[in-house]
PDB file of N, CA, C and O in Angstrom:
ATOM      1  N   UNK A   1      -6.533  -3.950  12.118  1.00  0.00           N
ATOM      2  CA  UNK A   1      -7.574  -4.190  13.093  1.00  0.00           C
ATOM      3  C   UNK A   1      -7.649  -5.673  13.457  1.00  0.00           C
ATOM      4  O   UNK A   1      -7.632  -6.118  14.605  1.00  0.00           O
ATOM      5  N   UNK A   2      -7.753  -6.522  12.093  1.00  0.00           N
ATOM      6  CA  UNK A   2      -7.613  -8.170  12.620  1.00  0.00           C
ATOM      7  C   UNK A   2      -6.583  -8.754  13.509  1.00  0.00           C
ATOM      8  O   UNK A   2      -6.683  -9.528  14.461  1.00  0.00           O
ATOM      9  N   UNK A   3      -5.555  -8.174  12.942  1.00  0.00           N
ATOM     10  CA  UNK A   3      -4.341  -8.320  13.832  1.00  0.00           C
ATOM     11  C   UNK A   3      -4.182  -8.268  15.366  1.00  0.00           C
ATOM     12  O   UNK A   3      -3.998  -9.128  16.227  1.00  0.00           O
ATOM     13  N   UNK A   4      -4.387  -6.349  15.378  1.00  0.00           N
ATOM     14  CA  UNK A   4      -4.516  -5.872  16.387  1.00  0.00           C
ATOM     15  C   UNK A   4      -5.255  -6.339  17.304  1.00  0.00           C
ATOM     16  O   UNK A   4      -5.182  -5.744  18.380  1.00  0.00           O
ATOM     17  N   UNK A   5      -6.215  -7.551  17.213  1.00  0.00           N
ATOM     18  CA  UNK A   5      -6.935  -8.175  18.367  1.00  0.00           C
ATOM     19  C   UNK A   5      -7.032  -9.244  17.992  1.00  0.00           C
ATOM     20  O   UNK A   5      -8.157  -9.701  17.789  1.00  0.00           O
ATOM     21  N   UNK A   6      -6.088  -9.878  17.809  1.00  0.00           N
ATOM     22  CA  UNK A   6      -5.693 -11.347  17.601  1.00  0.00           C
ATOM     23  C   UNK A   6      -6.835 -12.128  17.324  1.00  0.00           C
ATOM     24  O   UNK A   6      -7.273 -12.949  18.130  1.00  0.00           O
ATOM     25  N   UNK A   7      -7.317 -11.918  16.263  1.00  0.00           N
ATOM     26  CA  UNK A   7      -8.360 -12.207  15.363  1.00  0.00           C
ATOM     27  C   UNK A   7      -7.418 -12.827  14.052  1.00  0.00           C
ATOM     28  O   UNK A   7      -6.254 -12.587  13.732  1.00  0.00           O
ATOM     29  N   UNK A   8      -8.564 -13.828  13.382  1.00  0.00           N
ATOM     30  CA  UNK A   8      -7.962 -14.349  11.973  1.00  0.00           C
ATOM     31  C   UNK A   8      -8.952 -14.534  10.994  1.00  0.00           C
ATOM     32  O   UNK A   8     -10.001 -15.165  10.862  1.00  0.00           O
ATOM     33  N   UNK A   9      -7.812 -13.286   9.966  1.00  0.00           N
ATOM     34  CA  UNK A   9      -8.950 -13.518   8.553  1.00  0.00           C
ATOM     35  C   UNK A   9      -9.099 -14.327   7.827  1.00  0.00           C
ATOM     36  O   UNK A   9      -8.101 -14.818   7.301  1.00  0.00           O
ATOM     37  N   UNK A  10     -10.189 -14.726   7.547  1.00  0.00           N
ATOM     38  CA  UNK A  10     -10.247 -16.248   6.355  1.00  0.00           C
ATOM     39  C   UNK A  10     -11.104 -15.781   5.604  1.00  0.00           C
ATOM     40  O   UNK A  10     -11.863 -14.829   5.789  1.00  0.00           O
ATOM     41  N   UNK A  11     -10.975 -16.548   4.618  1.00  0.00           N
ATOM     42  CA  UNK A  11     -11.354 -16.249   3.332  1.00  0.00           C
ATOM     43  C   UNK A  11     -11.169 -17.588   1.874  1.00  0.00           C
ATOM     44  O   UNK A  11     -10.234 -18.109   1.266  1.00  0.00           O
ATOM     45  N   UNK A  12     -12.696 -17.666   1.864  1.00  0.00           N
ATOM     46  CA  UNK A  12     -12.313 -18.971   0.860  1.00  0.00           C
ATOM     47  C   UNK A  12     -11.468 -18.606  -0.867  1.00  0.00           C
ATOM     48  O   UNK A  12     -12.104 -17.685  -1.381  1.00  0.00           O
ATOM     49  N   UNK A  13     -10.663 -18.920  -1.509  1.00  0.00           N
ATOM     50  CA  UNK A  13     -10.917 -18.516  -2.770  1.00  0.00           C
ATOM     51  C   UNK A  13     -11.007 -19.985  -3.871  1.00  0.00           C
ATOM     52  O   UNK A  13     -11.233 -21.115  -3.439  1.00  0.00           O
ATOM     53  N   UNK A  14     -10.851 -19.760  -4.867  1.00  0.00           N
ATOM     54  CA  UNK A  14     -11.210 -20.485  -5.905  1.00  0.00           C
ATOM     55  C   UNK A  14     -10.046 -21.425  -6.567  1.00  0.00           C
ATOM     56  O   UNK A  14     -10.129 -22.449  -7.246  1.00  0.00           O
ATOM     57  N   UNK A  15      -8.594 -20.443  -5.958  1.00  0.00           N
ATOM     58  CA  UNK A  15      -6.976 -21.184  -6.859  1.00  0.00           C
ATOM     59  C   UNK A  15      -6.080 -20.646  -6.028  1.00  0.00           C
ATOM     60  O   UNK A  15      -6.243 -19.689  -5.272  1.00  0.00           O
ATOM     61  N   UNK A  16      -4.821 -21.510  -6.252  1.00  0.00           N
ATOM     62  CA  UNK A  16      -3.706 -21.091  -5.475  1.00  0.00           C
ATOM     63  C   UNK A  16      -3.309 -19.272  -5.952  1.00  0.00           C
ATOM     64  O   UNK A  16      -2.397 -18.737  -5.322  1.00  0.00           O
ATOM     65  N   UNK A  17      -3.872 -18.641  -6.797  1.00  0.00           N
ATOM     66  CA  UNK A  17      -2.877 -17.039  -7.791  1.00  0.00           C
ATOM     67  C   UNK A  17      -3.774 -16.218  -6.952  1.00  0.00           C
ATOM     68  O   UNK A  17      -3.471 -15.119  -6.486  1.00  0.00           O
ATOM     69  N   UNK A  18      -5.550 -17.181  -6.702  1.00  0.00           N
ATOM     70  CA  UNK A  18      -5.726 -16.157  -5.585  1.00  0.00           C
ATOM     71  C   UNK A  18      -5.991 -16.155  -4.373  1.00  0.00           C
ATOM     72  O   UNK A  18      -6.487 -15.222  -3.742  1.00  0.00           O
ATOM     73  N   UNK A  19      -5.617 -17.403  -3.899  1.00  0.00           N
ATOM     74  CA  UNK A  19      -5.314 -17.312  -2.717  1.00  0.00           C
ATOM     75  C   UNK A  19      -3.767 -16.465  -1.904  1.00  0.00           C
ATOM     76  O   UNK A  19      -3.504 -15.973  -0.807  1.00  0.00           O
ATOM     77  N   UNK A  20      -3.053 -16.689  -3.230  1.00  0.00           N
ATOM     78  CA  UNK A  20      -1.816 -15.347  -3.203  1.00  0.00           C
ATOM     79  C   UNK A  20      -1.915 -14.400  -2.555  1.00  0.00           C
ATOM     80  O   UNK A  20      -1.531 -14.116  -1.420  1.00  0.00           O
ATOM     81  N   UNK A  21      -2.816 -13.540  -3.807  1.00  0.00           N
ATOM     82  CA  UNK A  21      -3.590 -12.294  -3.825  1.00  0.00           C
ATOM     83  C   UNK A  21      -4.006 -12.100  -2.272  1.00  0.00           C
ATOM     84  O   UNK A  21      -3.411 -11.332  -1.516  1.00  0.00           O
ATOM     85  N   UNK A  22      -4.939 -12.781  -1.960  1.00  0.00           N
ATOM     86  CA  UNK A  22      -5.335 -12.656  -0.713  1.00  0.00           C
ATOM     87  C   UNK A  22      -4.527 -12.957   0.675  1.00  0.00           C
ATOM     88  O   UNK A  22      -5.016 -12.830   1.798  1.00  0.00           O
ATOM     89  N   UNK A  23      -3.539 -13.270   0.455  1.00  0.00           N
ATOM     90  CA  UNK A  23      -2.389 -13.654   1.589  1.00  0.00           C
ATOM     91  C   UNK A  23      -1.588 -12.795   1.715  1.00  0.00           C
ATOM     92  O   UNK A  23      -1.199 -12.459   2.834  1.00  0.00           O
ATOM     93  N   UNK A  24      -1.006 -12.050   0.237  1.00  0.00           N
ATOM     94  CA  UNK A  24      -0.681 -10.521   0.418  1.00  0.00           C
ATOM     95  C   UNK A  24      -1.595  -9.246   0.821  1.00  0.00           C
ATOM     96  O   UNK A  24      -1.118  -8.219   1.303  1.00  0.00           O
ATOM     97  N   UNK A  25      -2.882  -9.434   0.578  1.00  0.00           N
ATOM     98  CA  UNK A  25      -3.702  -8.590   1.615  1.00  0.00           C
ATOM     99  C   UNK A  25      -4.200  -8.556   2.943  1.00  0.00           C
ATOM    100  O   UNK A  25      -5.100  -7.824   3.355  1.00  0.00           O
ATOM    101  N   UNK A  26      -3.389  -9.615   3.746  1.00  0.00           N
ATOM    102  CA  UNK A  26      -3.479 -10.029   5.149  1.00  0.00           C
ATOM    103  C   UNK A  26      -4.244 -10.940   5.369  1.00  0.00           C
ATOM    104  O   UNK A  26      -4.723 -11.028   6.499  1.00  0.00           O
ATOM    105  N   UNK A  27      -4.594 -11.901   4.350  1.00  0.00           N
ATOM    106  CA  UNK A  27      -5.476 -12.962   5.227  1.00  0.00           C
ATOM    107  C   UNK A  27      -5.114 -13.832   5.910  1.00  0.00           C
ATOM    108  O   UNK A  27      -4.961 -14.293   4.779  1.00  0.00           O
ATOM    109  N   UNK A  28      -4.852 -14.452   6.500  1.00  0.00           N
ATOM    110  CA  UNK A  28      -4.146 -15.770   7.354  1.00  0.00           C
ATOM    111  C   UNK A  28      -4.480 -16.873   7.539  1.00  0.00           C
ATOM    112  O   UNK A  28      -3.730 -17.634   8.150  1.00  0.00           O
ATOM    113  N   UNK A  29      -5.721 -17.293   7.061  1.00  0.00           N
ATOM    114  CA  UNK A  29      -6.357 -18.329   7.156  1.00  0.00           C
ATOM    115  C   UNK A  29      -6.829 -18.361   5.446  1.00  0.00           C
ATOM    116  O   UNK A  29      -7.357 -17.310   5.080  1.00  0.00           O
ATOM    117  N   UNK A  30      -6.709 -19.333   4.488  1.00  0.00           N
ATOM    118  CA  UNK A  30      -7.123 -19.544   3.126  1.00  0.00           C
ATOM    119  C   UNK A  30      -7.526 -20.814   2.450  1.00  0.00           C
ATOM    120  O   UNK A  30      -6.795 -21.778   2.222  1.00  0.00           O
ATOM    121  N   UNK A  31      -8.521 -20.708   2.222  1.00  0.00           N
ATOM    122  CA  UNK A  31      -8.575 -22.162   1.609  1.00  0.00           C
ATOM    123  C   UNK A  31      -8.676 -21.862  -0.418  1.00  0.00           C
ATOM    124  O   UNK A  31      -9.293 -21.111  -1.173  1.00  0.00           O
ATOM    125  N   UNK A  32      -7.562 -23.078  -0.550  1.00  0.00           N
ATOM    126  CA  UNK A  32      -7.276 -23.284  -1.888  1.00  0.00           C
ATOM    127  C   UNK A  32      -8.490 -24.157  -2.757  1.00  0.00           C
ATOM    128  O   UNK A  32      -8.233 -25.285  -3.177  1.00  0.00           O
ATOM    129  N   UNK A  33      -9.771 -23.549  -2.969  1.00  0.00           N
ATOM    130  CA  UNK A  33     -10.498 -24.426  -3.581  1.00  0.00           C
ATOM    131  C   UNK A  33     -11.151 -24.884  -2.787  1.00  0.00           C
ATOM    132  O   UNK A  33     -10.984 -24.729  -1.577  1.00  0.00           O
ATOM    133  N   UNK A  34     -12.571 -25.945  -3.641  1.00  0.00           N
ATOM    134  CA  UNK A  34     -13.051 -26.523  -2.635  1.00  0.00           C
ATOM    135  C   UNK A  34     -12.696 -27.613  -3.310  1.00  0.00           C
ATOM    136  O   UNK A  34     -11.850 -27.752  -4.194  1.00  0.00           O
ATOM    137  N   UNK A  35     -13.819 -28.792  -2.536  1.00  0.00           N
ATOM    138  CA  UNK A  35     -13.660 -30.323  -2.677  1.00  0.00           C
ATOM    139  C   UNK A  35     -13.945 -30.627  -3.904  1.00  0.00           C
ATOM    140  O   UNK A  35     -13.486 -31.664  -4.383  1.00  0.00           O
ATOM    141  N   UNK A  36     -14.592 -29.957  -4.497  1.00  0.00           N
ATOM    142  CA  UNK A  36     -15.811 -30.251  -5.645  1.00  0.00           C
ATOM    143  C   UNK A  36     -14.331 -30.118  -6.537  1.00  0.00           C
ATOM    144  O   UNK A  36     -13.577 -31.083  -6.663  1.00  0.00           O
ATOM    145  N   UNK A  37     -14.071 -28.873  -7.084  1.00  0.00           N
ATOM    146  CA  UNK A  37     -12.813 -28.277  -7.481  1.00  0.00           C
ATOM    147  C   UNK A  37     -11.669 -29.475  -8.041  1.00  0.00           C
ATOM    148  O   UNK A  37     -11.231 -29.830  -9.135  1.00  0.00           O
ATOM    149  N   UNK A  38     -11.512 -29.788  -6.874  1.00  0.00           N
ATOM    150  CA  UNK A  38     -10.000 -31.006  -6.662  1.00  0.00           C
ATOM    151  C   UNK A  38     -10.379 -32.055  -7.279  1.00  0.00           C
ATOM    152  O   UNK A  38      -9.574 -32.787  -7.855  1.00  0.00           O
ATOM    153  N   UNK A  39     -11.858 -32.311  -7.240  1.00  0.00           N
ATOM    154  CA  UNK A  39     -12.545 -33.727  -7.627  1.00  0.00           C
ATOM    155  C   UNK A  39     -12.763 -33.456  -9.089  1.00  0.00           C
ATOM    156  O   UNK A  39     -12.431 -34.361  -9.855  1.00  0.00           O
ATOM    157  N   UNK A  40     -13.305 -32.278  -9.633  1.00  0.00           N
ATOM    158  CA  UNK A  40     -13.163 -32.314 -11.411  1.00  0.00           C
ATOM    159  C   UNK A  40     -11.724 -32.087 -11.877  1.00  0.00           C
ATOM    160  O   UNK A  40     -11.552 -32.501 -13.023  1.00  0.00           O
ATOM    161  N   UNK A  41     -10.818 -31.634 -11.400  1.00  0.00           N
ATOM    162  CA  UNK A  41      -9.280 -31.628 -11.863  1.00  0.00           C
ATOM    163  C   UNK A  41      -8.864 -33.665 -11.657  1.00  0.00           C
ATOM    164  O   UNK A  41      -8.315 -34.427 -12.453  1.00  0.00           O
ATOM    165  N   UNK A  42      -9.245 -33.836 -10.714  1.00  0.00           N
ATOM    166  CA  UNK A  42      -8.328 -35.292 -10.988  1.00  0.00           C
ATOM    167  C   UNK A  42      -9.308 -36.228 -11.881  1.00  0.00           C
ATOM    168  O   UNK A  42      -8.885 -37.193 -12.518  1.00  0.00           O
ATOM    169  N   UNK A  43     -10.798 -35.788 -11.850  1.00  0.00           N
ATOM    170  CA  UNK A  43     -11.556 -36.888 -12.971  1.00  0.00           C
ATOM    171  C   UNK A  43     -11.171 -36.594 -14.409  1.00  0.00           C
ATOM    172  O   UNK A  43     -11.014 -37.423 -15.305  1.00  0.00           O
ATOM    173  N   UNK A  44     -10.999 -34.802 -14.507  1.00  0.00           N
ATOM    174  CA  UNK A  44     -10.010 -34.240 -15.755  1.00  0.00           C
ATOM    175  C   UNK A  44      -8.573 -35.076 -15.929  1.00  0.00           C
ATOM    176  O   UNK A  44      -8.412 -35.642 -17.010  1.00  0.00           O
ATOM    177  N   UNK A  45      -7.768 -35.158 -15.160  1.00  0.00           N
ATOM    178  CA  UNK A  45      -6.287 -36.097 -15.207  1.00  0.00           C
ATOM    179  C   UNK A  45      -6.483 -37.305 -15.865  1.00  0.00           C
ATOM    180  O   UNK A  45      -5.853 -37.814 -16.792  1.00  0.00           O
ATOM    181  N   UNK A  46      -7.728 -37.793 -15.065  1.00  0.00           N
ATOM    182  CA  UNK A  46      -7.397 -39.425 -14.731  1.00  0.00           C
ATOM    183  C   UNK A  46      -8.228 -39.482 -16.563  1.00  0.00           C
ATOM    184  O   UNK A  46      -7.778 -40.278 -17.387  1.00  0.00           O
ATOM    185  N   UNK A  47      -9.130 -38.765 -16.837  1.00  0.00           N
ATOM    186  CA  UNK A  47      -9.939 -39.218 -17.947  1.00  0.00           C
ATOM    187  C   UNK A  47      -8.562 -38.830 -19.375  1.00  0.00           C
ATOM    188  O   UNK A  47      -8.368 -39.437 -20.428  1.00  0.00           O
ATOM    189  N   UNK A  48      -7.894 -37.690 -18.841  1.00  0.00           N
ATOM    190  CA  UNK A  48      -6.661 -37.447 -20.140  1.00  0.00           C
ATOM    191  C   UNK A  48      -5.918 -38.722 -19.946  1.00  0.00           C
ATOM    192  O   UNK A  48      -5.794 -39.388 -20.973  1.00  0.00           O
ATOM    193  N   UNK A  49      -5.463 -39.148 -18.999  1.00  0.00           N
ATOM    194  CA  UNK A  49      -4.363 -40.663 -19.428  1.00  0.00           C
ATOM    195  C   UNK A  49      -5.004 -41.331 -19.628  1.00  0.00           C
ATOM    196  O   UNK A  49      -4.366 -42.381 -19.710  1.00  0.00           O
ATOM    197  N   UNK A  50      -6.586 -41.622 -19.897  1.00  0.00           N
ATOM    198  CA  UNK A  50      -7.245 -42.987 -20.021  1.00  0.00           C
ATOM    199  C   UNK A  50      -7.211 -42.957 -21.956  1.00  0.00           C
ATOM    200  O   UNK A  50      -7.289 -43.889 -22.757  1.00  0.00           O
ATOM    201  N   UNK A  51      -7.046 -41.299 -22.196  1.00  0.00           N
ATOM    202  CA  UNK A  51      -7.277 -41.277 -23.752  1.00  0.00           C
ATOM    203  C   UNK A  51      -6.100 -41.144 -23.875  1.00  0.00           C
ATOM    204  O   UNK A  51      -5.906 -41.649 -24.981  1.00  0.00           O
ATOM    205  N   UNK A  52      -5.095 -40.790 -23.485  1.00  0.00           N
ATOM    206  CA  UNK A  52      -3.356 -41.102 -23.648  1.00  0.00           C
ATOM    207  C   UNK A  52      -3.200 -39.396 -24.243  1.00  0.00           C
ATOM    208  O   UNK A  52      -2.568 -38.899 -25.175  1.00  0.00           O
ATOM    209  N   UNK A  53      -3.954 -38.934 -23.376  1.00  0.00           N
ATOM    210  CA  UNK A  53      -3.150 -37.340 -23.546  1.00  0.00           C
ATOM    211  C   UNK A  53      -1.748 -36.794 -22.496  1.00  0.00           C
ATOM    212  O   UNK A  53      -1.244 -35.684 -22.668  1.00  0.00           O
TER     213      UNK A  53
END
């Protein structure tokens, strides 16, 4: 039906395994995460090399 009238499904998810998921169920539009997301993974990074993990 989305297709069929050149329409586009979006759909936020939470990680790239399900934004997968959802790209194999026709979505076409996906967002990988939000901002917030990206921002505790690199304060997570940056705080492991500061303790030399």
């Amino acid at each position: 039906m989305v297709h069929d009238n050149d329409l586009i499904a979006a759909i936020h998810t939470p990680n790239g395994e399900t934004a997968r998921q959802r790209a194999s169920q026709g979505f076409t539009f996906i967002t990988l995460a939000s901002d917030l997301t990206h921002l505790e993974q690199a304060a997570r990074d940056h705080l492991a090399k500061a303790r030399g993990n």
